[in-house]
Structure formats: structure tokens, C-alpha cells
C-alpha atoms as a printed R data frame, in Angstrom:
    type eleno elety resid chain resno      x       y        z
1   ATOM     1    CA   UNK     A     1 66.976 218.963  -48.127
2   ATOM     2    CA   UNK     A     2 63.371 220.087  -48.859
3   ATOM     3    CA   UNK     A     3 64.555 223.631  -49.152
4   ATOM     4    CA   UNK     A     4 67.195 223.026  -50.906
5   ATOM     5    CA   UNK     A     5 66.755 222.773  -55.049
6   ATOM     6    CA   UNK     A     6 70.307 220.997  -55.622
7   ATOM     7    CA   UNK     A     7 69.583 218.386  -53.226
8   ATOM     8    CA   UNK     A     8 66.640 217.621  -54.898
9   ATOM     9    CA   UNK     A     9 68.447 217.645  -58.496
10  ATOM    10    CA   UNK     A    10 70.885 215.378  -56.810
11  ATOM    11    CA   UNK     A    11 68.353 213.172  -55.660
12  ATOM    12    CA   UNK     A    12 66.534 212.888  -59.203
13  ATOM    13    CA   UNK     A    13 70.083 212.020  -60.221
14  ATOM    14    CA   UNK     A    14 71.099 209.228  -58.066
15  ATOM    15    CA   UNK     A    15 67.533 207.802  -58.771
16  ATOM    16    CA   UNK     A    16 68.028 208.073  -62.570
17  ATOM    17    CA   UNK     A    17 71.287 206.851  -62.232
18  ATOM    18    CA   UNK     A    18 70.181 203.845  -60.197
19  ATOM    19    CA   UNK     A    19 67.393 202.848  -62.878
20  ATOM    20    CA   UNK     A    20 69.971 203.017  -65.614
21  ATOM    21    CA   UNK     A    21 72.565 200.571  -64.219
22  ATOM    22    CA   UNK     A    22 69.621 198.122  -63.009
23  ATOM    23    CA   UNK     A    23 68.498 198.407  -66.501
24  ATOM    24    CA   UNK     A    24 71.842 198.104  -67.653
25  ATOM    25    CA   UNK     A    25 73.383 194.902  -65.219
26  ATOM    26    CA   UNK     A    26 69.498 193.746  -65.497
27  ATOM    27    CA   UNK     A    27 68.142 193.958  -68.525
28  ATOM    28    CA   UNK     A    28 70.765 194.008  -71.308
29  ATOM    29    CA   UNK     A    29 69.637 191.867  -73.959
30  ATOM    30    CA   UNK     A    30 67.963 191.369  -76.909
31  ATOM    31    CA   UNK     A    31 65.375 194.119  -75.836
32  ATOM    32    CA   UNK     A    32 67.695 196.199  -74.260
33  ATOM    33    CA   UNK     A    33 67.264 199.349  -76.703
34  ATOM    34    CA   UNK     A    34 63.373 198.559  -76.344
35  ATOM    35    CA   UNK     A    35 63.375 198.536  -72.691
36  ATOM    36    CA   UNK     A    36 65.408 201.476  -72.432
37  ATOM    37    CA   UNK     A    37 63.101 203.355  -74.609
38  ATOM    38    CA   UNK     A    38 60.140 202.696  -72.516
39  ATOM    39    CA   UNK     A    39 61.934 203.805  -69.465
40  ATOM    40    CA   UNK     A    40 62.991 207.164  -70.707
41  ATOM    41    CA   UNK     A    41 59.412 207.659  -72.218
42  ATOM    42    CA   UNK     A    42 57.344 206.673  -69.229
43  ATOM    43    CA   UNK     A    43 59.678 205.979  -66.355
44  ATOM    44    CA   UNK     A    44 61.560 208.807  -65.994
45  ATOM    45    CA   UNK     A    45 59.615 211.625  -67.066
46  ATOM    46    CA   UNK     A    46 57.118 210.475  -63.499
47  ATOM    47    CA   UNK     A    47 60.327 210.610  -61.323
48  ATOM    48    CA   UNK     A    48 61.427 213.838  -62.499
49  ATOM    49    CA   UNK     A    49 57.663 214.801  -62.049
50  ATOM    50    CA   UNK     A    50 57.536 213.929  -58.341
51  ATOM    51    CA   UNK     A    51 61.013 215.467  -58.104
52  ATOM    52    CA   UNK     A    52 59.335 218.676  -59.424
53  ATOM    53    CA   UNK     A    53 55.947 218.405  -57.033
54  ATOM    54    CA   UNK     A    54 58.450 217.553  -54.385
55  ATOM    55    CA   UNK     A    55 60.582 220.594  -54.768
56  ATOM    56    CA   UNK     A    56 57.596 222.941  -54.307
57  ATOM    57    CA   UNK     A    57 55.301 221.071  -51.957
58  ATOM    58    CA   UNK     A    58 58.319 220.793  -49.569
59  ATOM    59    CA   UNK     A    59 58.161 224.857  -49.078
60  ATOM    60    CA   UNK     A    60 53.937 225.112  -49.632
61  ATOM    61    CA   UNK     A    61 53.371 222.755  -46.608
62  ATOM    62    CA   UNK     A    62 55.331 225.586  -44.803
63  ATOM    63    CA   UNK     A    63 52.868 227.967  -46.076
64  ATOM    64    CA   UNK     A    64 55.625 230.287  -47.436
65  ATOM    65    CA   UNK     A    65 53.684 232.258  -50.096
66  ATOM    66    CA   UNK     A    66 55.314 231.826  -53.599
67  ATOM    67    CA   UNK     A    67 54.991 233.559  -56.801
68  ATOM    68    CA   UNK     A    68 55.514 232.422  -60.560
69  ATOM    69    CA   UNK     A    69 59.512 232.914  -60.594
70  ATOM    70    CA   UNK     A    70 59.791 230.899  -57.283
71  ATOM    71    CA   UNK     A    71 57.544 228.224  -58.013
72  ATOM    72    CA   UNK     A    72 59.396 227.622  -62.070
73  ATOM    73    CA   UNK     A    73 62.772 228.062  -60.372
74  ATOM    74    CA   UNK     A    74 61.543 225.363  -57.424
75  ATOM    75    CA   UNK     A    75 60.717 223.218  -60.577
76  ATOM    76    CA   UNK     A    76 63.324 223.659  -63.196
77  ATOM    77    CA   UNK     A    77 66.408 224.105  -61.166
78  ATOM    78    CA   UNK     A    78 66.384 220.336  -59.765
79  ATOM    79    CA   UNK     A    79 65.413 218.795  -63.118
80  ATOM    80    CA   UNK     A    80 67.775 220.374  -64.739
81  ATOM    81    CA   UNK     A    81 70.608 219.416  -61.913
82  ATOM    82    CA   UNK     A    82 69.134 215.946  -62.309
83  ATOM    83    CA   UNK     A    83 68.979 215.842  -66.014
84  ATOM    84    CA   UNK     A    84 72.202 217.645  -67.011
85  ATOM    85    CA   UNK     A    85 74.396 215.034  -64.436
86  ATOM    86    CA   UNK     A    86 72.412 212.269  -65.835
87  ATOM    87    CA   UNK     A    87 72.691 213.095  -69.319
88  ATOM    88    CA   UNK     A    88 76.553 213.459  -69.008
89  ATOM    89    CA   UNK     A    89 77.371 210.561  -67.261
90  ATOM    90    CA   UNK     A    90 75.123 208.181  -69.167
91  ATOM    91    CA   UNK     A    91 77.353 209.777  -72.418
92  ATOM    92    CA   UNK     A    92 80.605 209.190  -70.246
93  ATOM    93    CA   UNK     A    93 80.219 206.212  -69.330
94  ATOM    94    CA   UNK     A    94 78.381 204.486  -73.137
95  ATOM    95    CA   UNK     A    95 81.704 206.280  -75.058
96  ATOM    96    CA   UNK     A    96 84.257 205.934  -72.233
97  ATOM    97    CA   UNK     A    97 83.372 202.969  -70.079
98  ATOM    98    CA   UNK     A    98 81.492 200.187  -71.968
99  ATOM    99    CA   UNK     A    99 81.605 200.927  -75.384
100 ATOM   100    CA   UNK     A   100 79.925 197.366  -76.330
101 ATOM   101    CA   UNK     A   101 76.735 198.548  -74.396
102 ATOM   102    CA   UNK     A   102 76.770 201.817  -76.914
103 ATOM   103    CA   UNK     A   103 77.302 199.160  -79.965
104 ATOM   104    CA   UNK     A   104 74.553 197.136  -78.679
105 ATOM   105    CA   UNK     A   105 72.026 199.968  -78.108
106 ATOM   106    CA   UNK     A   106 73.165 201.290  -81.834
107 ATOM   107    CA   UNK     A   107 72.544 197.480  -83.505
108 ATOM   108    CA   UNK     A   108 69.197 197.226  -81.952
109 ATOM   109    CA   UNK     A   109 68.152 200.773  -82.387
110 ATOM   110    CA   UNK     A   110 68.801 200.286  -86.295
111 ATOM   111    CA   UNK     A   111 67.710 196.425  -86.280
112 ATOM   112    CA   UNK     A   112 64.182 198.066  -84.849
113 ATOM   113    CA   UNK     A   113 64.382 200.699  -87.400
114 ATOM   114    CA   UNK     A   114 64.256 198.194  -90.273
115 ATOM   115    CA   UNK     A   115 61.915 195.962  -88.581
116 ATOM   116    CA   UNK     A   116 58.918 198.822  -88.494
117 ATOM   117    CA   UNK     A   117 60.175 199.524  -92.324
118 ATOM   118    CA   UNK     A   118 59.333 196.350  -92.861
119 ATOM   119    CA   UNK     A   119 56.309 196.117  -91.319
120 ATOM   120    CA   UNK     A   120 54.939 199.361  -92.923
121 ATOM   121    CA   UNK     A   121 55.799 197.459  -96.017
122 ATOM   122    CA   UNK     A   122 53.667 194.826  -95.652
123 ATOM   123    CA   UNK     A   123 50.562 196.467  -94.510
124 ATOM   124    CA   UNK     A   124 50.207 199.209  -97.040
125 ATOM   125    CA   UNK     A   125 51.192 196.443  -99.530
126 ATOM   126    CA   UNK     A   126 47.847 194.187  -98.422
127 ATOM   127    CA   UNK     A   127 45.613 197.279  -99.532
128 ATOM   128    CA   UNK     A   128 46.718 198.100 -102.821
129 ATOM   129    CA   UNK     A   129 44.841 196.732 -106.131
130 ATOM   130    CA   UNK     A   130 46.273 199.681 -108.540
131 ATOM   131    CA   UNK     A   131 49.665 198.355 -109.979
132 ATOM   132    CA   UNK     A   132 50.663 201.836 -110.412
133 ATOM   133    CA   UNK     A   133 51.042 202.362 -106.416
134 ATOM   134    CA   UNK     A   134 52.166 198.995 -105.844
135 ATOM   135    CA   UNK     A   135 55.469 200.016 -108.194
136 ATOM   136    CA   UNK     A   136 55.775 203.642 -106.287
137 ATOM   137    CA   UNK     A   137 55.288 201.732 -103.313
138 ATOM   138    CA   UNK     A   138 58.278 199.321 -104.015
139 ATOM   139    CA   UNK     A   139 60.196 202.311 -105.359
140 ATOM   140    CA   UNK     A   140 60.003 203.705 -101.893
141 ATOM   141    CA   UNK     A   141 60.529 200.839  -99.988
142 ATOM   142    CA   UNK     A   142 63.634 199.708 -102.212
143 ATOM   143    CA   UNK     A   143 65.011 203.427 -101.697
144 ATOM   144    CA   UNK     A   144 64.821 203.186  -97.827
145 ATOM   145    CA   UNK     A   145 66.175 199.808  -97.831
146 ATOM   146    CA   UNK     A   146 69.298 201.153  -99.266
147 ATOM   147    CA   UNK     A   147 69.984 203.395  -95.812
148 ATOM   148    CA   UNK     A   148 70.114 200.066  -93.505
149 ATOM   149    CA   UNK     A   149 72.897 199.000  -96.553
150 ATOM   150    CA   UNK     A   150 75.711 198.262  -94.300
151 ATOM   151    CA   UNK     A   151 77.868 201.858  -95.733
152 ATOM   152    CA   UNK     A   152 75.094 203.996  -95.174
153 ATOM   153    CA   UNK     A   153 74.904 202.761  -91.224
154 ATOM   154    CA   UNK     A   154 78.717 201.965  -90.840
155 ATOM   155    CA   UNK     A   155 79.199 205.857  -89.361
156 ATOM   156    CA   UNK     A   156 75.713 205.934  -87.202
157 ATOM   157    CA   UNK     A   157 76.367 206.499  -83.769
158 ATOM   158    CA   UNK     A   158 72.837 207.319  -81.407
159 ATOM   159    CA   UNK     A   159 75.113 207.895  -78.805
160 ATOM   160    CA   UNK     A   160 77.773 210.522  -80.001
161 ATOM   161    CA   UNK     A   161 78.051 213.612  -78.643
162 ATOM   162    CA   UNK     A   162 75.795 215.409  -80.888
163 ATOM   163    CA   UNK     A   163 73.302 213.337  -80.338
164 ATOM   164    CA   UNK     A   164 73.143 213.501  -76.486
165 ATOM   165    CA   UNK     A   165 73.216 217.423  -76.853
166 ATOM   166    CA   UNK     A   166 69.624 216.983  -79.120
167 ATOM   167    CA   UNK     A   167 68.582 214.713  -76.597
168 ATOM   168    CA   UNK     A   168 69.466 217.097  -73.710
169 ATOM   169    CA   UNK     A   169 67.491 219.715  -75.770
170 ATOM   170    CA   UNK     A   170 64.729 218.014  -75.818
171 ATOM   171    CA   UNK     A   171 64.491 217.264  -72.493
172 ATOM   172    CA   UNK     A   172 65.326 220.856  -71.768
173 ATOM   173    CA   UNK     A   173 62.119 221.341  -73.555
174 ATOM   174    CA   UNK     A   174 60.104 219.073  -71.038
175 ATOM   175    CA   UNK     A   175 61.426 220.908  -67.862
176 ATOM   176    CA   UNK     A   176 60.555 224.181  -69.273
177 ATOM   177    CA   UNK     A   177 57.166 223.255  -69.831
178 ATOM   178    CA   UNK     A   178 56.559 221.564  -66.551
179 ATOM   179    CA   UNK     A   179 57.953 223.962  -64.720
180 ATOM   180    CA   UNK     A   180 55.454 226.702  -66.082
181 ATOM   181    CA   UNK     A   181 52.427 224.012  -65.787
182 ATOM   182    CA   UNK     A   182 53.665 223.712  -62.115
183 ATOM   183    CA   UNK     A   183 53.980 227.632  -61.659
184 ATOM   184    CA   UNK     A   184 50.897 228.399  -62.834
185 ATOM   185    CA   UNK     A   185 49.905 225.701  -60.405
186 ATOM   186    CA   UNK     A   186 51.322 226.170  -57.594
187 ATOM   187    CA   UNK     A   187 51.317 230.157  -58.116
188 ATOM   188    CA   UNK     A   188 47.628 230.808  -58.254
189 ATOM   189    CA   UNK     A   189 46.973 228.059  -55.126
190 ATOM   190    CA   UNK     A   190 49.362 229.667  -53.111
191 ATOM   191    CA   UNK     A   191 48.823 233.687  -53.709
192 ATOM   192    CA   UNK     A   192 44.793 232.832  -53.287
């Protein structure tokens, strides 16, 4: 498997796939969209990292001499296996499978939404002396208040399709630039 990229992105799948079920048989509840968020922020972006390192130190301990292209295709091409699989079965299974999970996820994302409104609120409110911004900042706060009014959030859906495909994008973004950190890396190590 070390020479082969897919089995690596197949690998990085079956381990992201494994930390979202444990997070989702284990950890649904009333931190779940929390929790989740943590785990794609710090969790998985140090998996797909070692999936990366693994990918190209695999062929380097062989000593087979690698240039830029080899060393970002060594990178990308599992991540984005990994990524791509993960991405679409995660959607499959939140629209298809358990649709109360997605509903969840949704209620909490917009419940912690309001909650850091809220919270904004209240400390810019403790500063103010001037009446003047104490009115603007009501204004504002009234105004934003009115998109958590139960028509403005009846139709938000985190987890549609269009959402996963910015999502995917983004991460598409993260793979590109750790596979050129890792090229430059591994490029100028090796050819030396």
C-alpha cells in the first residue's frame, strides 16, 4: 500500500469515516454540532496530514528521488480520494439515512449562532456611555435578531447539497496548499 496513492486515500477515508460514526453513535447530544466542529477543525485536518507525510515518506525511505509534481501528486491525490468519499457519504447518509441527525446539527448550528449574537450584545453594550451608539447598537442587534425569526430560518439547511460542495471547496483549498508546502518539502530534501 505505501506505493500506492488510492490506498492511502482509502485509508484517510475509512479513518474519517470511523471518527464520524463514533462521533455520531458517541457523542450526539446537546454539543453535538460543537463537537463536530472541533473535530473537523483540529482532528481531521492532522489525519489527513499524516496521510499526506505518509504518502511521500513511504517512497523517500526507498530513496527514490522525487521532484515537485511527484511529491504534490503523492500529497494531493490521497486527500483528495479521502476527502471527496468522505465528503459524499457524510452528505448521503445526513439527507438520505438519518435525516434527524441533519435537523439536529441545523438546530444547534443556528441555536449557537444566536447564542454568540447574544453575547456580542452584551459586551459591546457594557462599554458604551454615548446614548447615540447605544441606539445604533440596538438598531443592529434588533435587525439581526430578526434572521433567527422562525421564517427567516424555516428554509436553512447547513447540510444541503450546496453547502457540502462550498465545504468540499474549501477543503479542496487545504489539500492544495499542503500539498505544495509538502513538495517544496519533500522536493528540495530529496533532489539535494
Amino acid at each position: 500500500m505505501s506505493r500506492n496513492v488510492y490506498g492511502v486515500g482509502l485509508m484517510l477515508f475509512g479513518i474519517t469515516m470511523l471518527i464520524f460514526f463514533g462521533m455520531y453513535f458517541f457523542g450526539m447530544n446537546t454539543e453535538y454540532f460543537s463537537n463536530s466542529l472541533l473535530i473537523n477543525a483540529f482532528l481531521l485536518p492532522l489525519v489527513y496530514v499524516g496521510g499526506a507525510y505518509y504518502s511521500v515518506y513511504s517512497i523517500k525511505k526507498q530513496g527514490i528521488p522525487m521532484g515537485f509534481k511527484e511529491v504534490f501528486g503523492r500529497t494531493f491525490k490521497p486527500m483528495f480520494v479521502g476527502g471527496f468519499l468522505s465528503v459524499v457519504t457524510m452528505f448521503l447518509f445526513l439527507n438520505f439515512a438519518d435525516r434527524d441527525a441533519k435537523d439536529l446539527l441545523n438546530y444547534q448550528y443556528i441555536e449557537r449562532q444566536k447564542t454568540e449574537l447574544n453575547n456580542e450584545y452584551e459586551k459591546a453594550k457594557i462599554g458604551m456611555k454615548d446614548p447615540e451608539q447605544k441606539a445604533e447598537l440596538e438598531r443592529n442587534y434588533q435587525n439581526r435578531l430578526q434572521s433567527f425569526s422562525p421564517a427567516m430560518i424555516e428554509g436553512k439547511d447547513m447540510f444541503s447539497f450546496r453547502q457540502f460542495t462550498y465545504y468540499f471547496g474549501a477543503i479542496m483549498a487545504f489539500y492544495v496548499i499542503l500539498s505544495v508546502f509538502f513538495a517544496s518539502f519533500f522536493r528540495s530534501s530529496i533532489e539535494n
